[in-house]
MARLUMMAR-17262 format. One record per residue: x, z negated, y negated of N, C-alpha, C in turn; residue in three letters. Coordinates in steps of 0.1 Angstrom, whole numbers, padded with zeros to 4 digits, always signed. Atoms other than C-alpha are relative to their C-alpha. Example, Ala and Ser with C-alpha at 12.3 -4.5 7.8 and 13.67 -1.06 7.14 Angstrom:
residues 2
+0009+0000+0012+0123-0078+0045+0009+0000-0012ALA/-0009+0000+0011+0137-0071+0011-0008-0008-0011SER/
end
This chain:
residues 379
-0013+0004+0004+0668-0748-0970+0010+0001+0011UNK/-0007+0001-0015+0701-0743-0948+0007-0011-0001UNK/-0007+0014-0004+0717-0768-0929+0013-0001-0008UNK/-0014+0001+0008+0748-0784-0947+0011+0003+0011UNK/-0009+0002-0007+0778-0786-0929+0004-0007+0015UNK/+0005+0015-0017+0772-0818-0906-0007+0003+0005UNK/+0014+0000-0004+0739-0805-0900+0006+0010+0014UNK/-0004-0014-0006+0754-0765-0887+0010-0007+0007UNK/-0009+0006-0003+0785-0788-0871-0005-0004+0014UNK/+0005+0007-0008+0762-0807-0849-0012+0007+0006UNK/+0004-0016-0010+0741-0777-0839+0007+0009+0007UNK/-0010-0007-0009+0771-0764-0825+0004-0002+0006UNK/-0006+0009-0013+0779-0793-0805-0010+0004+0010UNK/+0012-0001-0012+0745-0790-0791-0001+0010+0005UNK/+0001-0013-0006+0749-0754-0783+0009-0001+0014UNK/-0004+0000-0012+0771-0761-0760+0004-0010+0012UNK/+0006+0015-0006+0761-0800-0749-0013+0000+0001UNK/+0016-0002+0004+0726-0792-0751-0001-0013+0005UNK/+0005+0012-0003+0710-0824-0757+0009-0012-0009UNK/-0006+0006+0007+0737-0838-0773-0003-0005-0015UNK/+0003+0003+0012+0730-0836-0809-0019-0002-0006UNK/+0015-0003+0004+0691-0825-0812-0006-0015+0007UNK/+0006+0014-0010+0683-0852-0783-0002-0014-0006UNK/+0009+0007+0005+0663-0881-0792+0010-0018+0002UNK/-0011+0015+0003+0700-0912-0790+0008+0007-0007UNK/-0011-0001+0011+0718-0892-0814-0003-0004-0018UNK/+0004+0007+0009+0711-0920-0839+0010-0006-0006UNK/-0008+0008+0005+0725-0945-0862-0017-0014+0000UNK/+0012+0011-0005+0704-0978-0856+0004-0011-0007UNK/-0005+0013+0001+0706-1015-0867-0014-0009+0001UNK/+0007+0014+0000+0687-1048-0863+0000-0012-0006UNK/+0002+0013+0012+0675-1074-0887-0005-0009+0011UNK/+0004+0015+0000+0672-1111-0879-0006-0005-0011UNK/+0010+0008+0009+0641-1126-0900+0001-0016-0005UNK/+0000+0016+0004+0638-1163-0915-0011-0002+0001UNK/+0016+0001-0001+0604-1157-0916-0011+0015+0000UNK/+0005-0016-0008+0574-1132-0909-0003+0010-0011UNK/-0001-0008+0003+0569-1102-0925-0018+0007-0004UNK/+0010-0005+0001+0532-1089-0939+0000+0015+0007UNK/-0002-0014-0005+0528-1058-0916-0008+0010-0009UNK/+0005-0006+0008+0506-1042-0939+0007+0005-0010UNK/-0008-0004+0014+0526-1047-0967+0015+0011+0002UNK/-0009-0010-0006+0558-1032-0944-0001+0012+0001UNK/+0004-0008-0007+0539-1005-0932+0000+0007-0012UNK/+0000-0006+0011+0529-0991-0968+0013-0001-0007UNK/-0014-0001+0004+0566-1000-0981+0007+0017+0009UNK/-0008-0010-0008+0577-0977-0952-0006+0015-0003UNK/+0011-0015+0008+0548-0948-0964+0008+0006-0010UNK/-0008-0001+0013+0565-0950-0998+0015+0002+0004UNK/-0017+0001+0000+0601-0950-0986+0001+0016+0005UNK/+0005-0014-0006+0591-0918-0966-0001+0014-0010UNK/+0006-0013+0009+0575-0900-0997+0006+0001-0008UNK/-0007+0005+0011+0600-0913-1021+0014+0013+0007UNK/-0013-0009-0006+0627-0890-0997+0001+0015+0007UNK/+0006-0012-0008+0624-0856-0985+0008+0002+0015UNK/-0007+0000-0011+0655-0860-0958-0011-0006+0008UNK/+0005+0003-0013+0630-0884-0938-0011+0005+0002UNK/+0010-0008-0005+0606-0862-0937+0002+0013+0008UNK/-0010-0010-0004+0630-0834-0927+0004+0001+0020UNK/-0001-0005-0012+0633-0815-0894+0008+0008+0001UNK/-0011-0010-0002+0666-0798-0883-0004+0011+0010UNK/+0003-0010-0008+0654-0768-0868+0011+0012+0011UNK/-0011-0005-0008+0674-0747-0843+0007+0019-0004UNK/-0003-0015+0004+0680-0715-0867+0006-0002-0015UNK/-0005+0006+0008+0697-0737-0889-0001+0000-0011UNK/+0011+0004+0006+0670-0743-0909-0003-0017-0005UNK/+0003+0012+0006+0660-0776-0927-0016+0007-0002UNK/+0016+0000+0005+0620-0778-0928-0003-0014-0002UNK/+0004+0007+0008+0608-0802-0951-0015-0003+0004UNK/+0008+0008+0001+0578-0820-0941-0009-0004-0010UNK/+0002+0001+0012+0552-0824-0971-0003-0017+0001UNK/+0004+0012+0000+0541-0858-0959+0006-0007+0011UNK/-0009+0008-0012+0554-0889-0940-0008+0002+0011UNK/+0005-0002-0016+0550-0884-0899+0008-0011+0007UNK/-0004+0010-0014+0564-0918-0885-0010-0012-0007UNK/+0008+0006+0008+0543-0947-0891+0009-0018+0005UNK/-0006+0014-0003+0553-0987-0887-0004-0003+0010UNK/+0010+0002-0013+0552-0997-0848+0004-0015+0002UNK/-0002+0017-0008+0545-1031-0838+0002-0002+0016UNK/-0003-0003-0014+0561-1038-0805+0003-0012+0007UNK/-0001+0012-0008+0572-1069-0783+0014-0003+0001UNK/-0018+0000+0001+0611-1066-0786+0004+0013-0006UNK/-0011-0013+0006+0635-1041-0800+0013-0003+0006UNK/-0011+0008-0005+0671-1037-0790+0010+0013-0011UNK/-0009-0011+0006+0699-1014-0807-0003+0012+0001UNK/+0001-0015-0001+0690-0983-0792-0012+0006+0003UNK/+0008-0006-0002+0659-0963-0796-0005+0015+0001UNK/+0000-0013+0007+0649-0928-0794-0006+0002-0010UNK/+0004-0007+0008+0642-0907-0821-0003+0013+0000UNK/+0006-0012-0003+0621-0874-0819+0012+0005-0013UNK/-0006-0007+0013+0644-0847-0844-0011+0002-0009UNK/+0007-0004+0009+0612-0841-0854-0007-0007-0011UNK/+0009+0014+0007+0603-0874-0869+0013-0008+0003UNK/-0015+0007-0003+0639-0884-0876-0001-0013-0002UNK/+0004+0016+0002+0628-0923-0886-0011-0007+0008UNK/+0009+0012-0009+0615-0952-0865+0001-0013-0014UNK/+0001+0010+0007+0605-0982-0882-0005-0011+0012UNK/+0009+0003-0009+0597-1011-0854+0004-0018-0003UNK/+0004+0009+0000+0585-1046-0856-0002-0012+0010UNK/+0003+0008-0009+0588-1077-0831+0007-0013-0006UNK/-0007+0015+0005+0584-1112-0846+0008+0000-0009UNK/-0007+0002+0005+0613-1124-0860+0011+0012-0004UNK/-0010-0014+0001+0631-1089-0857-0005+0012-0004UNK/+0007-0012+0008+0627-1056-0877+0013+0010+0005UNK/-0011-0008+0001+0647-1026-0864-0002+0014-0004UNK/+0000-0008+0003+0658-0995-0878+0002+0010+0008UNK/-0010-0013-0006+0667-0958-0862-0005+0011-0009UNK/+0001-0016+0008+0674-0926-0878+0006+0008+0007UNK/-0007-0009-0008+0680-0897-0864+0016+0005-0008UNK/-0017-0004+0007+0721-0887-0871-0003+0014-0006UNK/+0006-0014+0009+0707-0853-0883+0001-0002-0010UNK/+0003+0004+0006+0695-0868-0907+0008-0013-0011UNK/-0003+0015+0004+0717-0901-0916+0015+0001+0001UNK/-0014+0002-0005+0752-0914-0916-0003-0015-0005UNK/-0004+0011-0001+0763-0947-0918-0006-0007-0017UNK/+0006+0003+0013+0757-0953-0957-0021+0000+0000UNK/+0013-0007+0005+0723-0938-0956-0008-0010+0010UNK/+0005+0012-0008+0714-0965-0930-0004-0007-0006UNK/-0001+0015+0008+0725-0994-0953-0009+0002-0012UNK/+0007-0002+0012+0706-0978-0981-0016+0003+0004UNK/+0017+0000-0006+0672-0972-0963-0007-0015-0003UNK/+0003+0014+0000+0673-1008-0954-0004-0005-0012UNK/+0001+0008+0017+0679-1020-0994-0015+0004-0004UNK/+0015-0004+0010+0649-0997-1004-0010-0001+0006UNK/+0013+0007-0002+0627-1005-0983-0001-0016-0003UNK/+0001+0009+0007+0637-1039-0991-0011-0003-0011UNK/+0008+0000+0020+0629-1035-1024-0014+0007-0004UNK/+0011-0005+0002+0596-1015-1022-0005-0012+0008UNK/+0013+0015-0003+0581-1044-1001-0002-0011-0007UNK/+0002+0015+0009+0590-1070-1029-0006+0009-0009UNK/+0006-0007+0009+0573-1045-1050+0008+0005-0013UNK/-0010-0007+0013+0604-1033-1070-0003+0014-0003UNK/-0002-0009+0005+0601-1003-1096+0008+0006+0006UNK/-0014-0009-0001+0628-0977-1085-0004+0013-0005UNK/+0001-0014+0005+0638-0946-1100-0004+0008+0006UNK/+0005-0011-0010+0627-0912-1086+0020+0000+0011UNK/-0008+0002-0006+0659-0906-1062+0002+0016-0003UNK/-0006-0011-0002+0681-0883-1058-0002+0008+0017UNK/+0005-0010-0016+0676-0851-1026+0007+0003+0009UNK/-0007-0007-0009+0694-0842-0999-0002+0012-0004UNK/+0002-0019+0001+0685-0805-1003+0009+0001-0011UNK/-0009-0007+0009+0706-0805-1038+0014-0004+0002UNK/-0010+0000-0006+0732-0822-1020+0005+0017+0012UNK/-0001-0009-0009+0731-0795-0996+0002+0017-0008UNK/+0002-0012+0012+0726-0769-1027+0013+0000+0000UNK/-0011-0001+0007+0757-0779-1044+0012-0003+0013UNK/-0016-0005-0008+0783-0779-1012-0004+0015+0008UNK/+0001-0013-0003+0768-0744-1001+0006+0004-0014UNK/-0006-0011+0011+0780-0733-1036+0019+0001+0000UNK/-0014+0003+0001+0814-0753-1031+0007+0011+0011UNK/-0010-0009-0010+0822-0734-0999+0000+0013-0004UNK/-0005-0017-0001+0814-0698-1013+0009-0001-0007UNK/-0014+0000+0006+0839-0709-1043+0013+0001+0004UNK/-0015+0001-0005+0868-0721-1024+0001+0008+0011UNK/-0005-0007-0020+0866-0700-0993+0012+0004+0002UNK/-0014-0009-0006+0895-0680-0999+0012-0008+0000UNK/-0009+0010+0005+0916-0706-1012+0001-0008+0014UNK/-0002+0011-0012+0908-0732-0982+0002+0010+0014UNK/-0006-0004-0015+0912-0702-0954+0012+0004-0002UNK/-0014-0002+0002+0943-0696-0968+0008-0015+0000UNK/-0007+0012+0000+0952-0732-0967+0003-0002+0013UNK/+0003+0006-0015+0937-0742-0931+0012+0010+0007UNK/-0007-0014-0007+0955-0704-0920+0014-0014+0006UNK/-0019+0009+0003+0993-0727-0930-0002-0010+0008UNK/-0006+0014-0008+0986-0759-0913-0005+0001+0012UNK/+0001-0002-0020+0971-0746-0875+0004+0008+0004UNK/-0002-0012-0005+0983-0719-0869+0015-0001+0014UNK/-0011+0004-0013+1008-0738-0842-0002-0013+0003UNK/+0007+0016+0000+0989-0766-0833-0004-0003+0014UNK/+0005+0002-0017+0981-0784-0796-0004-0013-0003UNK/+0015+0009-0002+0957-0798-0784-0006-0008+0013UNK/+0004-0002-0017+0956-0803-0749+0012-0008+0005UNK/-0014+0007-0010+0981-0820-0723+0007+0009+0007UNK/-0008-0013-0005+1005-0797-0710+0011-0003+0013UNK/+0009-0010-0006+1004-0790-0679-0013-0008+0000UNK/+0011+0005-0007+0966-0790-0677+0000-0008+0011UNK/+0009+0006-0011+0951-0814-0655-0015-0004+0000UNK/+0017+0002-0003+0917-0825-0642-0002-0015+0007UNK/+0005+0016-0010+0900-0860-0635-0014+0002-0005UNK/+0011+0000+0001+0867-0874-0633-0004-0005-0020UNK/+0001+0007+0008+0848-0882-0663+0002-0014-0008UNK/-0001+0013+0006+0853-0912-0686-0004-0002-0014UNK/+0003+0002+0017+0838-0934-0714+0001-0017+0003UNK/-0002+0014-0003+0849-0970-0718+0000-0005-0016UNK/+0000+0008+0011+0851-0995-0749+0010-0011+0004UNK/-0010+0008+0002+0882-1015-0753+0007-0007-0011UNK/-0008+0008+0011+0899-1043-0775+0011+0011-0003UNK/-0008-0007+0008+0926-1025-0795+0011-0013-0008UNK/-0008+0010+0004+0940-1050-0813-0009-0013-0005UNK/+0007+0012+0005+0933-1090-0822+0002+0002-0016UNK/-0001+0001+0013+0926-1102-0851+0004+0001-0011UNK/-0014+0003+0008+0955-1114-0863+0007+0014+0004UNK/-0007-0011+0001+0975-1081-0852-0006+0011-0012UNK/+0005-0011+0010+0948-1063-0874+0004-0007-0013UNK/-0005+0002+0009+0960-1083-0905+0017+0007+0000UNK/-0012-0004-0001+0993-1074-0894-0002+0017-0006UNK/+0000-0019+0002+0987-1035-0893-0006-0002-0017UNK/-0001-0006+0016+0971-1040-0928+0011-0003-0007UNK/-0009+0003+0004+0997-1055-0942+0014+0014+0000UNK/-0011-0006+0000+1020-1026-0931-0008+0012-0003UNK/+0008-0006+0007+0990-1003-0942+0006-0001-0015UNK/-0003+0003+0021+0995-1016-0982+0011+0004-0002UNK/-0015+0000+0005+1036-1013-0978-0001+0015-0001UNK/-0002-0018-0001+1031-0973-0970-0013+0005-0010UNK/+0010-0001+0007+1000-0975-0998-0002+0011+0004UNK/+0011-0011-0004+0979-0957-0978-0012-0003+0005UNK/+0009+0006+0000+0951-0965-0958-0007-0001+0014UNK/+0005+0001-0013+0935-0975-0922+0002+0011+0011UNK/+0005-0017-0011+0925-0940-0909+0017+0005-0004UNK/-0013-0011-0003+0960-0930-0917+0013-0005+0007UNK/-0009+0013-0010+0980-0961-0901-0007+0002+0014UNK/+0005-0005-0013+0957-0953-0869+0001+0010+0005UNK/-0001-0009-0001+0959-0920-0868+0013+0003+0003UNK/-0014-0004-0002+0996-0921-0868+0006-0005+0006UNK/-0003+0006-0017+0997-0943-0840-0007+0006+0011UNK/+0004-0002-0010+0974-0926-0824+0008+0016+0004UNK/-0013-0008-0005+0997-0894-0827+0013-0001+0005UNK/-0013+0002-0014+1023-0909-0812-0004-0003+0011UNK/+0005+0005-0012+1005-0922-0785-0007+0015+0015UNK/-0002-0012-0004+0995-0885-0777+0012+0008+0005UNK/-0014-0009+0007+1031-0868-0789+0007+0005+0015UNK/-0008-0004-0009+1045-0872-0754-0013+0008+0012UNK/+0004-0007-0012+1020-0854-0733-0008+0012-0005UNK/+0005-0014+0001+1014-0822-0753+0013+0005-0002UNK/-0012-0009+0001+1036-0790-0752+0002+0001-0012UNK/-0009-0004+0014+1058-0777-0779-0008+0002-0011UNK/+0009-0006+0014+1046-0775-0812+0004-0005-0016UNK/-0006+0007+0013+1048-0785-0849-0011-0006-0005UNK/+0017+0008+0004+1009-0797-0855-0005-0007+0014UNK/+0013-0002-0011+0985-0817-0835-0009-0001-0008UNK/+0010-0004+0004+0954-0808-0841-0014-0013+0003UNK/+0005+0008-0003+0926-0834-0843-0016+0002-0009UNK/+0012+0000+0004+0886-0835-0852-0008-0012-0009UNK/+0008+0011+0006+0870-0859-0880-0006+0000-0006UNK/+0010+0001+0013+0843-0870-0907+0005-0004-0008UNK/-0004+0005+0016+0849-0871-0941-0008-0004-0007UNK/+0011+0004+0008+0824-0889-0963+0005+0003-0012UNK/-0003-0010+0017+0820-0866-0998-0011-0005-0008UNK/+0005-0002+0005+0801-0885-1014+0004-0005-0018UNK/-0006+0001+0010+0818-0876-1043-0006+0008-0015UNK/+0004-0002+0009+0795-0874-1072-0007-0010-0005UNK/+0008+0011+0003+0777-0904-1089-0015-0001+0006UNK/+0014+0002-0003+0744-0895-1079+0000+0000+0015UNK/+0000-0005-0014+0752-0889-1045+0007-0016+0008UNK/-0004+0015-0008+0764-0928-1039-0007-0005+0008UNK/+0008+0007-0005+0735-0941-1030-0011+0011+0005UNK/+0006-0008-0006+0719-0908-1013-0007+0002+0014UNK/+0002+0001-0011+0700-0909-0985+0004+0014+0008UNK/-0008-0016-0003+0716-0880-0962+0011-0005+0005UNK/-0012-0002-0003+0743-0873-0939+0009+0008-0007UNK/-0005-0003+0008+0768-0875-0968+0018+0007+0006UNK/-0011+0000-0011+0797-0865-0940+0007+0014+0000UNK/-0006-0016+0000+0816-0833-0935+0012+0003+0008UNK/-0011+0003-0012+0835-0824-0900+0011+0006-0005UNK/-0012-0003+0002+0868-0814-0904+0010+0002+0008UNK/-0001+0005-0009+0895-0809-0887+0015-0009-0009UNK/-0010+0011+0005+0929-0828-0896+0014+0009+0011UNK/-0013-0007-0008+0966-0809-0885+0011-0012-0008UNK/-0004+0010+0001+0988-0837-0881+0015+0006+0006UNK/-0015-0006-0008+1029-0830-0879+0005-0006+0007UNK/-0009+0006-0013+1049-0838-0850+0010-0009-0009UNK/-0010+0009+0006+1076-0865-0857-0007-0013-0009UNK/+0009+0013+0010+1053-0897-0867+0007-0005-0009UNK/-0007+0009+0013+1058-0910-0904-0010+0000-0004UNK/+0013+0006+0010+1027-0927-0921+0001+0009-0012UNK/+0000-0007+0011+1039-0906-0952-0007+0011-0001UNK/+0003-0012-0009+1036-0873-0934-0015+0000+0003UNK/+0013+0001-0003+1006-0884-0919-0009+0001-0014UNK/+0009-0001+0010+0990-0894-0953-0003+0011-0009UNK/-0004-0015+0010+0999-0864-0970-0006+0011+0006UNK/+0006-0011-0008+0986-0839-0942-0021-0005-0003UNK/+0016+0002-0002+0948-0864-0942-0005+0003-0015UNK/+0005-0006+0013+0946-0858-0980-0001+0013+0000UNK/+0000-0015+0003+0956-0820-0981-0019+0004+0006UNK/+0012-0004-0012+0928-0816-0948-0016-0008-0007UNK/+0014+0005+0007+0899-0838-0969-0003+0007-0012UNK/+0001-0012+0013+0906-0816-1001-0006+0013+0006UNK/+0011-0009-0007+0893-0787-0981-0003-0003+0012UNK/+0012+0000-0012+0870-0801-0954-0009+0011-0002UNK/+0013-0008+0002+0842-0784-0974+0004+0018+0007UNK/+0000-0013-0005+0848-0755-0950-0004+0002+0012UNK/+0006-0003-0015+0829-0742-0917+0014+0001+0007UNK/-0014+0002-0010+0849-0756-0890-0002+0010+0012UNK/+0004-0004-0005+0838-0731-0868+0009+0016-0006UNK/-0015-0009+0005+0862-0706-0889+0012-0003+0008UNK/-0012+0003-0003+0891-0727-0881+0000+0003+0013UNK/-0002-0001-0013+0882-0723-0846+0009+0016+0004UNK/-0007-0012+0003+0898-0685-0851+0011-0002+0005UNK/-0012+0004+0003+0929-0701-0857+0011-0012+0010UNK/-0004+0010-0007+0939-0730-0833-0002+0006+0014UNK/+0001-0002-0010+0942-0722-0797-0005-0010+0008UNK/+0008+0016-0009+0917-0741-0771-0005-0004-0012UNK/+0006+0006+0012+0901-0752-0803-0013-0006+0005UNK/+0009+0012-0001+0873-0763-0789+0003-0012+0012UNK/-0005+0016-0002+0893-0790-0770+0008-0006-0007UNK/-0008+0011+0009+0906-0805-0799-0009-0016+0001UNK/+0007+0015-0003+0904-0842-0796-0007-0002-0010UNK/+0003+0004+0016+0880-0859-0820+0005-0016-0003UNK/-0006+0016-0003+0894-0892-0836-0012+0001-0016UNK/+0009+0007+0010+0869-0915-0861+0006-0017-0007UNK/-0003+0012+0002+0878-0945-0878-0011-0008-0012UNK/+0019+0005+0007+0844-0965-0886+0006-0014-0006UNK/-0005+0006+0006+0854-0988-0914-0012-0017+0002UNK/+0012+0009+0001+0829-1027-0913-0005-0002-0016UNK/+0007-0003+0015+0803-1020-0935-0015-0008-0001UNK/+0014+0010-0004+0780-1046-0925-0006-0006-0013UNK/+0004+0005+0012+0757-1056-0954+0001-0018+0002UNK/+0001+0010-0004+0755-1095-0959-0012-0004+0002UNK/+0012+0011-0002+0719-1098-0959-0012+0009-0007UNK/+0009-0002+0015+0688-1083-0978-0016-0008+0002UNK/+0008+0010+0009+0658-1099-0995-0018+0010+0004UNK/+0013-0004-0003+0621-1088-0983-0015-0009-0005UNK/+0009+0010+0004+0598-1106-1005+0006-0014-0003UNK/-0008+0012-0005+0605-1146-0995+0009+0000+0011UNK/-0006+0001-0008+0619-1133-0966+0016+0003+0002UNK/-0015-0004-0001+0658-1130-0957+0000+0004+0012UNK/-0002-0010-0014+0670-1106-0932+0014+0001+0001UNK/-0018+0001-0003+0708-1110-0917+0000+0012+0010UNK/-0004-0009-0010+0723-1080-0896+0006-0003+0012UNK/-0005+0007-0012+0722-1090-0861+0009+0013+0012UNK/-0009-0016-0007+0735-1052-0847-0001+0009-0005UNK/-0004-0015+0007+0748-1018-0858+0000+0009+0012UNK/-0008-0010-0012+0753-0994-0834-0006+0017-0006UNK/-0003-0016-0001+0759-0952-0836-0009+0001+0016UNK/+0002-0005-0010+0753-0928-0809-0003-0008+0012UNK/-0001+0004-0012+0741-0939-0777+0007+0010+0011UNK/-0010-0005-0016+0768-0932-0745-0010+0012+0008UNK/+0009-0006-0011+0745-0902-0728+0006+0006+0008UNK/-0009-0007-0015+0773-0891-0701-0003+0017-0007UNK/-0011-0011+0004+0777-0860-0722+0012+0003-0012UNK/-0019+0001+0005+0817-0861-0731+0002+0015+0005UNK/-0004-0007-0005+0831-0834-0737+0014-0001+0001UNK/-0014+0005+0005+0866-0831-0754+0004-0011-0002UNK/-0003+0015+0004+0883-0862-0758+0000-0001-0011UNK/+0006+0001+0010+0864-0885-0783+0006-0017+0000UNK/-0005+0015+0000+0879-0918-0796-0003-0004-0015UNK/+0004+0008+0014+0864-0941-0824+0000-0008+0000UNK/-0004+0011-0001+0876-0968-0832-0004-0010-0014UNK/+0005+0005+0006+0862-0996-0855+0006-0016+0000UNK/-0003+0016+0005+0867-1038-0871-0013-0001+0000UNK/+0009+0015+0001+0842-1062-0856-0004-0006-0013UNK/+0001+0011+0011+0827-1088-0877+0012-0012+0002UNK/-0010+0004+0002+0854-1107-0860+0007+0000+0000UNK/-0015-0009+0000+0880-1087-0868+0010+0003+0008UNK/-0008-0002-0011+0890-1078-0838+0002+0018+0002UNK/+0004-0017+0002+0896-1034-0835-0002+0002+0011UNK/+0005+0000-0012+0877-1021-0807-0001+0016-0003UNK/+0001-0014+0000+0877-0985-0795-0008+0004+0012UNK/+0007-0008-0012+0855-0959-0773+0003+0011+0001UNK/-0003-0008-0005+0867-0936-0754-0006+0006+0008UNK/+0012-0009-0007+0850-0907-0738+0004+0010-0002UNK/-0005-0013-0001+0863-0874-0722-0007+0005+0011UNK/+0008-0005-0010+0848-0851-0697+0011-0002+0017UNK/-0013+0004-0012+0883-0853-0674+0007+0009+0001UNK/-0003-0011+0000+0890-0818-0680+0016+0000-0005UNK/-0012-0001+0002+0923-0822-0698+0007-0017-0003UNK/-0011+0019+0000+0928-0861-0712-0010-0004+0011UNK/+0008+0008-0016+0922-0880-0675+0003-0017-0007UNK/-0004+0012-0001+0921-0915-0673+0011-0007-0004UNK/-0014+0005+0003+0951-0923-0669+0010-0001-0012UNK/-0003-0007+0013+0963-0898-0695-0006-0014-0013UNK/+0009+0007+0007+0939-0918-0719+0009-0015-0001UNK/-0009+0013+0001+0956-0950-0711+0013-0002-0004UNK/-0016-0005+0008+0989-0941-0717-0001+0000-0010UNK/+0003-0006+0016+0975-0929-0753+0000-0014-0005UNK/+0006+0015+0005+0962-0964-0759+0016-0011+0000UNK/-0011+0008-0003+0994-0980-0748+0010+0004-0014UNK/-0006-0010+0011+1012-0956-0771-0006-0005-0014UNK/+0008+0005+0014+0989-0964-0798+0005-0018-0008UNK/-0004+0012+0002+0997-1002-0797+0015-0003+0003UNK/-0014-0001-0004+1034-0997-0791+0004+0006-0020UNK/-0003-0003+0018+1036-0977-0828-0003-0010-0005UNK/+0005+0011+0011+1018-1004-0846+0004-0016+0000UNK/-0008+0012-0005+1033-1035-0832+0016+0000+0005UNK/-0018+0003-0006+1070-1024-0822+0005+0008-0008UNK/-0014-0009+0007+1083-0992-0833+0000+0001-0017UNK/+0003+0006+0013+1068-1001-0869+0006-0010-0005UNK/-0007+0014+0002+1085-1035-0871-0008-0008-0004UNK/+0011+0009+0008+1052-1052-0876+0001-0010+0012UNK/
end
């Protein structure tokens, strides 16, 4: 089976990060807090079943952008002395399952996973250790079927789209400069400021990623050259078919997003719809078309999707941490994701190689950022 989109996306980062995507912290992870202990036996065979029940965790992204299917589960339940957020994960054995006391944590390899497909691992194995019936599931591979058919449909249509909105697009700071690397994690806004920004989200009835994004183009706006687009890198989540809700699979699809000079939330919204109507297209086309394309910044906005709790037998299990990607000091292009705490505070990470956004550059952006959404907004 060939890779989907996210899969071919993320093999192409790694072609030229090696290490980046294939490498054993490009996960999505979390950590349960217990009430009480957990039958390891009975975990261990839940986790067997949850394995054979899915063909993605059995699944190996191979480097000829290949999907090989695994006939049988290859990770087993490891009992250990602590766990913490971040573990590796072989690509080849994209699932960890690990055990210490009162704590049960997950990792999946991101190949394999996104954010949803996390939270839904967790439920079903839940539910297979209290011994719940569940249906046969739905596959990643006919997920992967049916958007290989979408892109040969629309191709002409969406290269004729993408053609109209990059084709004068920047990307870069003008004039080039050079600093050292950087990757930092910073408050963004309080709490209360984030009620604020929603509030002024609902009036422009639109929606987070598009009220951020349009601060974060102005926070850019002043240190790229002339142009009528900026150009910017993001995930769209498609999982836009009933069966595909509760799919295990990186349900995601990179994209890029051409955003018009002269910030207006409207503008903005209207450009992130057109650009998620045809994502389903190899970004690696668009690269044709954009100049410097592969230093287009990437911007993410990770919504809190923290479950409240799930049910393992008599046991309760609360989400004591989430975490993505682990920081491995390779940045390339400037990469900013920004996310809502549990206590709703917005926090962002930033990470560039130094090549064109520096430090400083970077800070500026940030300043800019909270300067739209707090002043020139009237929030």
């Amino acid at each position: 089976m060939k890779t989907s989109l996210w899969q071919t996306f993320a093999l192409e980062m790694d072609e030229k990060r090696p290490g980046f995507a294939k490498g054993p912290w490009f996960t999505m992870n979390t950590v349960l807090t217990l009430d009480g202990e957990l039958d390891p036996d009975l975990l261990a065979d839940a986790f067997q079943q949850l394995q054979q029940r899915h063909e993605v965790l059995r699944t190996e992204v191979c480097s000829d952008r290949l999907q090989l299917i695994h006939p049988e589960p290859r990770s087993a339940l490891e009992l250990v002395d602590e766990v913490s957020s971040h573990a590796p994960v072989d690509i080849a054995r994209p699932i960890r399952l690990l055990l210490a006391g009162n704590q049960l944590a997950l990792h999946l390899h991101h190949m394999v996973s996104d954010p949803v497909t996390l939270w839904e691992t967790v439920t079903e194995l839940a539910a297979l250790y209290s011994g719940q019936e569940l249906p046969p599931p739905a596959q990643y591979t006919d997920y992967t079927a049916a958007e290989t058919d979408q892109v040969r449909r629309t191709s002409t249509e969406a290269a004729a789209w993408w053609h109209s909105k990059v084709r004068d697009t920047k990307v870069s700071p003008q004039p080039s400069s050079t600093g050292d690397p950087l990757a930092f994690r910073d408050d963004l806004l309080s709490a209360q400021e984030v009620v604020t920004v929603d509030a002024l989200t609902k009036q422009h009835r639109s929606t987070p990623l598009v009220t951020y994004l349009a601060a974060l183009a102005h926070g850019m706006d002043p240190h790229v050259g002339p142009g009528d687009t900026l150009a910017f890198t993001t995930l769209f989540g498609k999982r836009d078919r009933p069966a595909w809700q509760h799919l295990l699979g990186p349900c995601i699809v990179p994209s890029y997003l051409a955003i018009p000079r002269g910030i207006d939330i409207a503008a903005v919204r209207d450009a992130v719809v057109g650009c998620s109507r045809y994502a389903r297209y190899p970004a690696s086309a668009i690269y044709e078309t954009i100049p410097d394309a592969q230093r287009t910044p990437f911007f993410e906005y990770v919504p809190q999707q923290w479950p409240t709790g799930f049910t393992f037998g008599t046991v309760k299990a609360e989400v004591a941490a989430a975490a993505g990607p682990k920081d491995t000091g390779l940045a390339d292009a400037l990469a900013i994701r920004v996310r809502t705490r549990t206590d709703g505070v917005l926090t962002g990470h930033f990470s560039a190689d130094g090549t064109d956004w520096t430090d400083p550059l970077v800070h500026q952006v940030r300043a800019g950022f909270r300067d739209y959404l707090l002043h020139e907004e009237g929030t």
